[in-house]
C-alpha positions in Angstrom: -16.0 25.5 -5.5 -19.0 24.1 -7.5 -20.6 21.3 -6.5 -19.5 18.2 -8.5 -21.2 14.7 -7.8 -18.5 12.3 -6.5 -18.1 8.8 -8.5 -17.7 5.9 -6.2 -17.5 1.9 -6.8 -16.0 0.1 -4.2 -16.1 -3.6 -4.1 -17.5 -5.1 -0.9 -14.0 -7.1 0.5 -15.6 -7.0 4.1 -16.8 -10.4 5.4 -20.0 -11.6 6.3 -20.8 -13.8 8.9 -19.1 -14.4 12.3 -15.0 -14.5 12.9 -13.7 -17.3 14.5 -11.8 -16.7 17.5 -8.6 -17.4 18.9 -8.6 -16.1 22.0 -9.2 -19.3 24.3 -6.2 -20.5 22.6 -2.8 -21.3 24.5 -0.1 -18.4 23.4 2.1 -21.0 21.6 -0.5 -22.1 19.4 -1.7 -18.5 18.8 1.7 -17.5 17.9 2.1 -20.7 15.5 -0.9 -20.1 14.0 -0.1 -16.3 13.4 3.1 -17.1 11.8 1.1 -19.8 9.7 -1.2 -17.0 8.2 1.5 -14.6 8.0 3.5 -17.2 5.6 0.1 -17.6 3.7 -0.9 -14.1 3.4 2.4 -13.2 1.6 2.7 -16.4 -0.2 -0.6 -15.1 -2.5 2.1 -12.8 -3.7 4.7 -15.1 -4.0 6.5 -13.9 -1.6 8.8 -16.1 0.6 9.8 -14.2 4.1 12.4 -14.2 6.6 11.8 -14.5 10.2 12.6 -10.7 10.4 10.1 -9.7 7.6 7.3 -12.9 9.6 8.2 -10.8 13.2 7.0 -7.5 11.5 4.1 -8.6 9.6 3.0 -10.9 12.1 -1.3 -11.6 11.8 -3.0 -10.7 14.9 -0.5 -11.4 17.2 2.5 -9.8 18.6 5.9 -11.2 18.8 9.7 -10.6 19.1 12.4 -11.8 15.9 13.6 -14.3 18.9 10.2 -15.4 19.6 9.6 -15.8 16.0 13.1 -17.6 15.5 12.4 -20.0 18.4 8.9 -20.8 16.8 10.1 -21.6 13.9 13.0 -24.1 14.8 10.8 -25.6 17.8 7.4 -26.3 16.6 6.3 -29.6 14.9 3.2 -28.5 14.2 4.5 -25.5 11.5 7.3 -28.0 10.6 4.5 -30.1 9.3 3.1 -27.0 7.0 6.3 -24.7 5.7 10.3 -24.9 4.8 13.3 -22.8 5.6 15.2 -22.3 2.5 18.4 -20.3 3.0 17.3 -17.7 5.3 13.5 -17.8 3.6 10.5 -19.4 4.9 8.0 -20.5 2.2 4.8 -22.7 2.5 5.6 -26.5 1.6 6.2 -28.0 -1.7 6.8 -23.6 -2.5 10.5 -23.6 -2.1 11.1 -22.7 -5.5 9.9 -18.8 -4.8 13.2 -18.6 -3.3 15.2 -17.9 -6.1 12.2 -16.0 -7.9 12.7 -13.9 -4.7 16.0 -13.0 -5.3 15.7 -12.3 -9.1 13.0 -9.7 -8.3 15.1 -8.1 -5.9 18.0 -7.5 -8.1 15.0 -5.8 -10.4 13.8 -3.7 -7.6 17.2 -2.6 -6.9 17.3 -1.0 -10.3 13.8 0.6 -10.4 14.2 2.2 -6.9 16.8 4.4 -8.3 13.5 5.2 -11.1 11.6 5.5 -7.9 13.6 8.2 -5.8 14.1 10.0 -8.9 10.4 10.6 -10.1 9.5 11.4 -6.0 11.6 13.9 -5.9 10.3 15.5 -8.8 6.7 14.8 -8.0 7.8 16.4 -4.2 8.4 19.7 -5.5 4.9 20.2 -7.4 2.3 22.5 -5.9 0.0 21.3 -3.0 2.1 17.9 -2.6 2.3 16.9 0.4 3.6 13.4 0.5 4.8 10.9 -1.6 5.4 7.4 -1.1 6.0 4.0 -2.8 3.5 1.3 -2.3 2.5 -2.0 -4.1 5.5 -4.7 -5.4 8.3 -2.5 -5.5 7.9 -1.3 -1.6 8.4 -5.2 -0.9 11.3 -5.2 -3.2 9.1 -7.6 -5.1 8.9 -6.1 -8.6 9.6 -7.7 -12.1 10.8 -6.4 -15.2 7.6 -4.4 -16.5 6.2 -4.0 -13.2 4.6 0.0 -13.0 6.0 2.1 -9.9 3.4 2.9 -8.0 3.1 5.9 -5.7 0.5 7.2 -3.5 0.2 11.3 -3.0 -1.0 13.0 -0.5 -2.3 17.1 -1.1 -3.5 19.5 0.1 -7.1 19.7 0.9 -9.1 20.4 -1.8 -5.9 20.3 -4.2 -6.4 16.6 -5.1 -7.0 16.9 -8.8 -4.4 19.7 -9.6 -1.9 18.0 -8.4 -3.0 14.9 -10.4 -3.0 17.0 -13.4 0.9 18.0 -12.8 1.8 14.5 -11.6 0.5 13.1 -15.4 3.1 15.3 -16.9 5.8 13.0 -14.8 3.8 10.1 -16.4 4.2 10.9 -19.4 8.1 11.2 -18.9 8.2 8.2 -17.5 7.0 6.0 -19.9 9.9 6.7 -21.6 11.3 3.8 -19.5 9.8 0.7 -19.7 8.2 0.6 -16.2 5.0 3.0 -16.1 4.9 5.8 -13.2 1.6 5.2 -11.7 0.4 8.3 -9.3 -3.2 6.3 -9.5 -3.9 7.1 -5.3 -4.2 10.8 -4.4 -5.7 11.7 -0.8 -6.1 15.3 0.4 -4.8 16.1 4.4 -8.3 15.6 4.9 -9.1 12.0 4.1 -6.0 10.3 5.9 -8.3 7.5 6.9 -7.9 4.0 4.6 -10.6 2.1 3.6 -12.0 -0.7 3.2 -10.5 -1.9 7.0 -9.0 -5.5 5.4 -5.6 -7.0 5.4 -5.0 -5.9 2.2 -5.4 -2.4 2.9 -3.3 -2.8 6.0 -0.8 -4.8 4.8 0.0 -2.1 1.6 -0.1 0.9 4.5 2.5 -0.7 6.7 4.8 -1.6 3.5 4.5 1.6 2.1 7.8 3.5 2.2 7.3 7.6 2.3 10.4 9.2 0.3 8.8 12.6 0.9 6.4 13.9 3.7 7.2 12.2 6.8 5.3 14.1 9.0 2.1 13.5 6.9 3.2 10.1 7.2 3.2 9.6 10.6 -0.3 11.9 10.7 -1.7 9.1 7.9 -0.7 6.1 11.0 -2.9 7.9 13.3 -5.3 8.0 11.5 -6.1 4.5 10.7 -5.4 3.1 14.6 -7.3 0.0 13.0 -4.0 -1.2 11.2 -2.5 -2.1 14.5 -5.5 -5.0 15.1 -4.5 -6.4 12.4 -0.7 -6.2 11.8 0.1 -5.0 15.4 4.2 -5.6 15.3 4.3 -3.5 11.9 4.6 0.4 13.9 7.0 1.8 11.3 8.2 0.7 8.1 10.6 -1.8 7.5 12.2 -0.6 4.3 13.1 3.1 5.7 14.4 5.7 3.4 16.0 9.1 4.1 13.4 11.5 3.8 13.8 14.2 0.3 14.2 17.5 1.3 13.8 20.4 -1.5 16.4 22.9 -1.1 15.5 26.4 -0.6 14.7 27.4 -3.7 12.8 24.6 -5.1 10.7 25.4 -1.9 10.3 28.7 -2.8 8.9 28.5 -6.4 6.3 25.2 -4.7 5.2 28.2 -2.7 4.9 30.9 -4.9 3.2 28.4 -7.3 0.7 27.5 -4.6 0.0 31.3 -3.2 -0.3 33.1 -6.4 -1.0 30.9 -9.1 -3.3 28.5 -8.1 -4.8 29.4 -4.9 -7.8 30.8 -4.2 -10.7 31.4 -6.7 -8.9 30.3 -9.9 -7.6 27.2 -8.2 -10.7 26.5 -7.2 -12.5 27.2 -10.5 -9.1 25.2 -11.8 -9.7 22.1 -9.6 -13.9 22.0 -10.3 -13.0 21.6 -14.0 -10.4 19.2 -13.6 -12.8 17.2 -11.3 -15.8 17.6 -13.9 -14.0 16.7 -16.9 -11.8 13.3 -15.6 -15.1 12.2 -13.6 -17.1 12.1 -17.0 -13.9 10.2 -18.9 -14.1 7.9 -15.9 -17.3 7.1 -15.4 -18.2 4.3 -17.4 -14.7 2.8 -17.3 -15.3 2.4 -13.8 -18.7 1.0 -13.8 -17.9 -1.7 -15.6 -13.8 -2.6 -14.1 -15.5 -4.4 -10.7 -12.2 -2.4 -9.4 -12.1 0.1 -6.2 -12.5 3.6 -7.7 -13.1 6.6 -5.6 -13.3 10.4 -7.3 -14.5 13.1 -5.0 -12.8 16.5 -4.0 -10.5 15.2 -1.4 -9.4 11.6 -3.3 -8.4 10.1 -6.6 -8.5 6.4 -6.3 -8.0 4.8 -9.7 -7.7 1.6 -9.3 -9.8 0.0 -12.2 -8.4 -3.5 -12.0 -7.9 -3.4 -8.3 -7.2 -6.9 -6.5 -8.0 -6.2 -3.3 -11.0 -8.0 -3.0 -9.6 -11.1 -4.9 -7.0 -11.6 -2.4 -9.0 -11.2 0.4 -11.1 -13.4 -0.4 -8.6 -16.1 -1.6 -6.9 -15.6 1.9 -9.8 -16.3 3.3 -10.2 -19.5 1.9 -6.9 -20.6 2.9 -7.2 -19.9 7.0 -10.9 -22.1 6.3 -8.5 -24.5 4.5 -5.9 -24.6 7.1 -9.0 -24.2 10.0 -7.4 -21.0 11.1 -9.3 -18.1 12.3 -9.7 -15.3 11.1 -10.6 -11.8 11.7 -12.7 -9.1 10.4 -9.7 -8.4 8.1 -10.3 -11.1 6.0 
């Protein structure tokens, strides 16, 4: 393949300075204070939790839903700081997310039937490897014009091919009012996540794989640094039967892949493709202050990307709550 100049601008979310730590602390308050930042992390989304959803995305710290349960009734200290509203815990003076909760979850209900549908699809597409929902809707947390968004993983050196085909679903989809957006492509050969934050973590560990689960499960071991951070969250909460192309779907992704677009034309196919999006790209991205990546083995398009934001903005609330907090954040 010839050599095409990768585009990268990637917003520095990685903190500076020294952590504070919690480890000379007693294991009630490091538990309290875990479910604390937990509640806080997930409140920048407006997100209340339950004590199932705090017990798997617990910060730092590991716990049991009877640990977390017992916590949460027992200790005056997070008394003082959140609410239990019907089954929800929410920050004080937030208890009206509640109810915004459950509106967006009737929404989500709807568009993961959007979802499933445009996976399959997407599944049985040369060189795909995986597909999985991430961002709002993977937290059942989407509203009305909220995009679907899906991450893809290819084969290596297939990254911008299978891009090409997956914009042909997106252009399908915006027939409904929610747009399909395939806008995170990784080949088998970049499994690793960066930058290593919470936010990064915390969208991993929610992400629910419709298609791929072995790649999956390849993906989680690659990033062993997830588990320092969010060290309850080993699987995914929201599970969902894996999509399995019958036999002859299968057969026409591999014939596809072996005779079409293998080999020296796929790889003149995928140089072009590479060339020609890079130089739309370019000065889009220099100037979006997003976290965009475009080489040969990854397709990260996230011009308006809000990963550093909330980083930083949960930063300032363990400072504001004189929590610790770790090189996540």
């Amino acid at each position: 393949m010839s050599h095409v100049r990768p585009l990268v601008f990637q917003t520095n979310t990685q903190p500076e300075g020294n952590s504070l730590s919690a480890t000379a602390l007693p294991d009630g308050i490091r538990r309290d204070q875990a479910i604390l930042k937990t509640v806080l992390y997930c409140d920048l989304f407006d997100y209340p939790l339950t004590p199932v959803e705090i017990a798997h995305y617990l910060v730092e710290a590991q716990g049991s839903r009877d640990e977390i349960e017992t916590a949460l009734t027992s200790s005056v200290w997070l008394h003082e700081r959140i609410s239990q509203v019907e089954g929800f815990v929410t920050l004080r003076g937030r208890e009206d997310l509640v109810e915004r909760r459950r509106q967006k979850l009737a929404v989500s209900h709807r568009l993961w039937r959007k979802a499933r549908f445009f996976a399959r699809v997407i599944s049985r597409m040369p060189f795909v490897k995986m597909v999985a929902v991430t961002g709002a809707l993977a937290m059942d947390n989407s509203g009305p014009e909220d995009d679907l968004d899906l991450l893809i993983v290819t084969s290596p050196s297939r990254v911008w091919l299978a891009r090409a085909l997956a914009v042909l679903v997106v252009h399908v989809g915006k027939l409904s009012p929610n747009t399909l957006c395939p806008n995170y492509l990784i080949s088998e050969e970049r499994l690793g996540l960066e930058p290593q934050t919470i936010y990064v973590a915390h969208e991993f560990v929610q992400m629910v794989p419709l298609y791929g689960h072995d790649v999956y499960r390849q993906m989680r071991s690659a990033n062993p640094w997830i588990s320092r951070i969010l060290p309850n969250a080993c699987h995914p909460l929201h599970v969902e039967a894996e999509y399995r192309p019958g036999r002859a779907a299968r057969k026409v992704k591999q014939g596809m892949e072996r005779l079409l677009l293998s080999g020296a034309l796929g790889d003149r196919l995928e140089a072009w493709e590479m060339r020609r999006k890079i130089h739309k790209f370019a000065t889009r991205a220099a100037v979006s202050g997003g976290s965009v990546i475009f080489d040969r083995n990854q397709v990260k398009g996230h011009f308006e990307d809000h990963g550093a934001t909330i980083v930083s903005r949960y930063r300032g609330r363990l400072e504001e709550h004189h929590l610790p907090f770790h090189t996540g954040a």
